[in-house]
N, C-alpha and C positions, 0 to 999 in steps of 0.2 A: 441307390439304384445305379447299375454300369451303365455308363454311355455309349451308345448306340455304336457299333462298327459302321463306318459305312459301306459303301459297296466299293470296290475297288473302280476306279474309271484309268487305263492306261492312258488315255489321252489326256487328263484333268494331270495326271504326272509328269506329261509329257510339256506341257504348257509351263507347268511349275519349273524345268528343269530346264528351258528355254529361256524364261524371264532370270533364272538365278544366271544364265552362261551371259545374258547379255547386260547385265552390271546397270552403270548408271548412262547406258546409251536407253533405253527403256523405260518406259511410266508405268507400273500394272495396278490398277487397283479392284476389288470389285463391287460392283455397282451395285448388286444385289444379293441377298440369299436364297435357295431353293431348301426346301424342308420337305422330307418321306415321310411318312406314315412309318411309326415307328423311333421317331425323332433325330433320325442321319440328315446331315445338313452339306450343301454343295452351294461351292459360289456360283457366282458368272462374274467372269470375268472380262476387264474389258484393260488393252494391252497399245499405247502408243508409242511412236518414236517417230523424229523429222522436227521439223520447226513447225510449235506450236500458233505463229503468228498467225492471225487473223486472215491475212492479205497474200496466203499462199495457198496453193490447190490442197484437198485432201481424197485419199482416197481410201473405202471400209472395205472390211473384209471378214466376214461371219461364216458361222461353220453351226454346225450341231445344233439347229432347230427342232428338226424330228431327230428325236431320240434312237429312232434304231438306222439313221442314215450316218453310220459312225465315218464315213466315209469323209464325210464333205470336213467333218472337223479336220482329220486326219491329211488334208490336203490344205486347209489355211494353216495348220501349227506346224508343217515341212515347210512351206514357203518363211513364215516368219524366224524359223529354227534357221535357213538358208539366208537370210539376212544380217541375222545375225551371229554369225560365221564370216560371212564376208566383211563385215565389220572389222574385223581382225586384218584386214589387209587390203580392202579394196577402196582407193580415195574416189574413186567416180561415183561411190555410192555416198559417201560422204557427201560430196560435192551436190547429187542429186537431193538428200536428205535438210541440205539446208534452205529449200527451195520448195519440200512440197510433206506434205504431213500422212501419216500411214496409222492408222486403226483397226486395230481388231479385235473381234468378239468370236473365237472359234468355238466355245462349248455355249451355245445358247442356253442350251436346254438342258442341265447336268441332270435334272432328276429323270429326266424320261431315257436318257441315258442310261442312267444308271439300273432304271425300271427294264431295258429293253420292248418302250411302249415309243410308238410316233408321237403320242399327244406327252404332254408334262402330268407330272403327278396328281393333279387337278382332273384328268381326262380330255383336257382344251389343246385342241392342236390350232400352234400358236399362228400358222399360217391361215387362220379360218378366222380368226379371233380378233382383226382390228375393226373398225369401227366404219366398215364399207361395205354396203348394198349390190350386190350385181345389178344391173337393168335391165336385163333379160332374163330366162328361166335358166339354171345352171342345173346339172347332173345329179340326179341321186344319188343324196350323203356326200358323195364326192366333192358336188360344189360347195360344203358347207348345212350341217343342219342343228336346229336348237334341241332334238327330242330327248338326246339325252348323254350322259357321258358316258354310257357302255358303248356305244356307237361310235363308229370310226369318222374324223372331220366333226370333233364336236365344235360348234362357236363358242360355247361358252352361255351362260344364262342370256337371256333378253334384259338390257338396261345396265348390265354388270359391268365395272371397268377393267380394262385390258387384263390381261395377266402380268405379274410380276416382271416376267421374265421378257415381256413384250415393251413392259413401259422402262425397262433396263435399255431395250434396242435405239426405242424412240429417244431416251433422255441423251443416250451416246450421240445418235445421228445428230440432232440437232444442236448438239454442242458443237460437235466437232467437223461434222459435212455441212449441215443445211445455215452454219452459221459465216459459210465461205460462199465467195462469189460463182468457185466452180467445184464441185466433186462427183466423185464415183462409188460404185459400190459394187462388190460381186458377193451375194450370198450364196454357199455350194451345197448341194444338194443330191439325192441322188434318184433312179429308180422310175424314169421312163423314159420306153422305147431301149432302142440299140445305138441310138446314135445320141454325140454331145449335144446339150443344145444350151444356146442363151438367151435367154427370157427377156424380155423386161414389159414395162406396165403397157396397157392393161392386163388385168386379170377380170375384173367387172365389168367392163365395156368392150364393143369393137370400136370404140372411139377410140382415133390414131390419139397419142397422147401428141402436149402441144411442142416439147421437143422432140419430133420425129429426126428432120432435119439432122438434128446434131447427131439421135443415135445412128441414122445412118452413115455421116460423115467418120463415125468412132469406127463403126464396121468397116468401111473403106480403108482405113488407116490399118489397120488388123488385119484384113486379107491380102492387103499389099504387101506386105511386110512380112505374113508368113505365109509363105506359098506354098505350105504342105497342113495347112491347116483343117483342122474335124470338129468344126463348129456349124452348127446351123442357126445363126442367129434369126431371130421371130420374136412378134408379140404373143404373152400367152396366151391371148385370146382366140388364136388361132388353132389352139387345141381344147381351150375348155375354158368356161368361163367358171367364179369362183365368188363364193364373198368371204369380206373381211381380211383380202389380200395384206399383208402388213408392210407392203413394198408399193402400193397404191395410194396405202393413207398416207407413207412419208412422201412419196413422188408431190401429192398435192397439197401438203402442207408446203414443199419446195417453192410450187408454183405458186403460193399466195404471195410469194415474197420476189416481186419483178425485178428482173434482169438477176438474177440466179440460177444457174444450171445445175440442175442434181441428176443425174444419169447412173440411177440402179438395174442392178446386170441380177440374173439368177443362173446359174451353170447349176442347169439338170444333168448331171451323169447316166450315160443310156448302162442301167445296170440291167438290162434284160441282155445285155451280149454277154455279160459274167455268167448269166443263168446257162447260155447257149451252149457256153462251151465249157460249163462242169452242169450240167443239171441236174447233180446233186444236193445243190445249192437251194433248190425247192422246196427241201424238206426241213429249212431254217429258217427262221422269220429273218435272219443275220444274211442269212447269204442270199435275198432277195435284193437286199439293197447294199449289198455291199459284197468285193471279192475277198474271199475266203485264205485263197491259194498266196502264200506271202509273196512270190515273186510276180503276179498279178497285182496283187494293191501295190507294191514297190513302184512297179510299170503304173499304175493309177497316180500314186503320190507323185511323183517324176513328170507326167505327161502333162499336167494344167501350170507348174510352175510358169512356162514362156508366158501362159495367158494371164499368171497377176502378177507378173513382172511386168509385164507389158501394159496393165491397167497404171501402173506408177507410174512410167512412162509417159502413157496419152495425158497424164492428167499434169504433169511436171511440165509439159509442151503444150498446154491443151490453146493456147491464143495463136501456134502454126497449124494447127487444121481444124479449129472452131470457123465453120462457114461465114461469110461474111452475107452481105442481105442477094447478089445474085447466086451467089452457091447455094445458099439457103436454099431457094426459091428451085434449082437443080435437085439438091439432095432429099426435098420433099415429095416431087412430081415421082423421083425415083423409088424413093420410097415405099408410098402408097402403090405405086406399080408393082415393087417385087413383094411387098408384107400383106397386101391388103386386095389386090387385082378387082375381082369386079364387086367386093366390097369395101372400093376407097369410097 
């Protein structure tokens, strides 16, 4: 019996063609396997480089969770492709490299990719799917529902363990982020609103998470620094609440382990301004969530570089503007003022 063709993924080549240009500066392995219906199989892979040691910052960088947000892959494998490039001839990056650790997981989700489905092959959309309760009432389907897997934001059965592709994410962070004293993460994303935004936890609560502090301090550092910047940084909770966030359950898997800083970022892409200004795009489940027009995604792929250059950065420096106990005590008050107003 022939073996399955798979489906062709440009970006799963793109990723291959990146680790072969970056030789033995690069670790690629994959952590898992994804399997279609029909028996075509796709890794996930996950892709380091920096100093491995223990006792240096790291920072993750994931891509292509929902399957038809080809965008967000498309935007970690440009950065990592531009690193490795610069290898070729730039010692500052060297010199940064041996000081702070860099990880990434850009195609999370190969098979829903390859499906052109948000959820994985399973029907379980992997952002609904860890192992975390809202505490309030969350949105129709939206926030998450168990009734079934033709429906959109499936969780996944009641009592079932994560997905594949989930317990891939988790094995990575905690090896390689929540096993260090400080790290970061940006998972990219795409498809609401007009405007960029960056996320981070809660998703299940309006409860400030306990490092507010520092992500405010992070923000600080960021809008100082680029003074032309199109980010609106916010907790998600502030637009919707959610269960089974998978950036919630590792945040507090982080925080069971004292005096460790894990600061996970999500970069929502406002792909409704792509709809705006071709709205022809409406008529593709592809061009909802992602630009169509090559010199658009070119302009997309190009535009978030400064910001996960800039996350290697914060994290390689991160003991010059990690708040001490009266900044703390500033970056908090401030905080809850601008994130949260008269629900601090």
């Amino acid at each position: 019996m022939p073996h399955p063709t798979p489906i062709e993924l440009p970006e799963l080549d793109a990723l291959e063609r990146t680790i072969a240009l970056g030789g033995n500066h690069l670790q690629a392995r994959t952590v898992c396997s994804v399997d279609l219906p029909g028996g075509a199989r796709y890794p996930v892979v996950c892709v380091t480089l920096g100093n491995p040691a223990l006792d240096v910052p790291a920072v993750g960088y994931f891509g292509g969770v929902h399957g038809l947000e080809r965008i967000g892959a498309g935007v970690v494998i440009a950065h990592l492709h531009s690193l490795v490039e610069r290898l070729a001839w730039d010692s500052a990056l060297h010199r940064q490299l041996e000081s702070v650790r860099l990880v990434f997981m850009p195609i999370v989700n190969p098979g829903g990719m390859a499906l052109g489905t948000r959820a994985n092959p399973r029907g379980v959309d992997l952002m609904r799917n860890a192992p975390v309760d809202a505490q309030d009432p969350v949105p129709f389907l939206v926030g998450g529902q168990r009734m079934s897997a033709r429906l959109p934001w499936f969780r996944g059965a009641f009592g079932a363990a994560m997905e594949a592709e989930n317990q891939a994410v988790c094995e990575v962070v905690q090896a390689e982020l929540l096993s260090r004293n400080f790290s970061l993460s940006v998972d990219c994303h795409s498809g609401f609103g007009t405007r960029d935004r960056l996320w981070f936890p809660y998703a299940h609560t309006r409860t400030p998470i306990t490092h507010l502090a520092e992500m405010h301090a992070l923000q600080a550092i960021f809008t100082a620094s680029h003074s032309h910047y199109r980010y609106i940084f916010e907790p998600q909770s502030l637009q919707y609440l959610a269960h089974g966030d998978l950036w919630d359950h590792l945040y507090q898997q982080a925080c069971a382990q004292p005096g460790r800083i894990f600061l996970p970022l999500t970069l929502e892409m406002g792909s409704w301004l792509w709809v705006k200004k071709n709205p022809r795009q409406l008529f593709s489940r592809h061009g909802i969530f992602n630009p169509l027009i090559a010199h658009r995604q070119q302009r997309v792929l190009r535009q978030h570089q400064s910001l996960l250059d800039f996350l290697a950065r914060a994290a390689h420096g991160h003991r010059l503007w990690l708040p001490d106990a009266e900044l703390r005590t500033y970056h908090h008050a401030q905080a809850r003022h601008d994130w949260y107003g008269s629900h601090a």
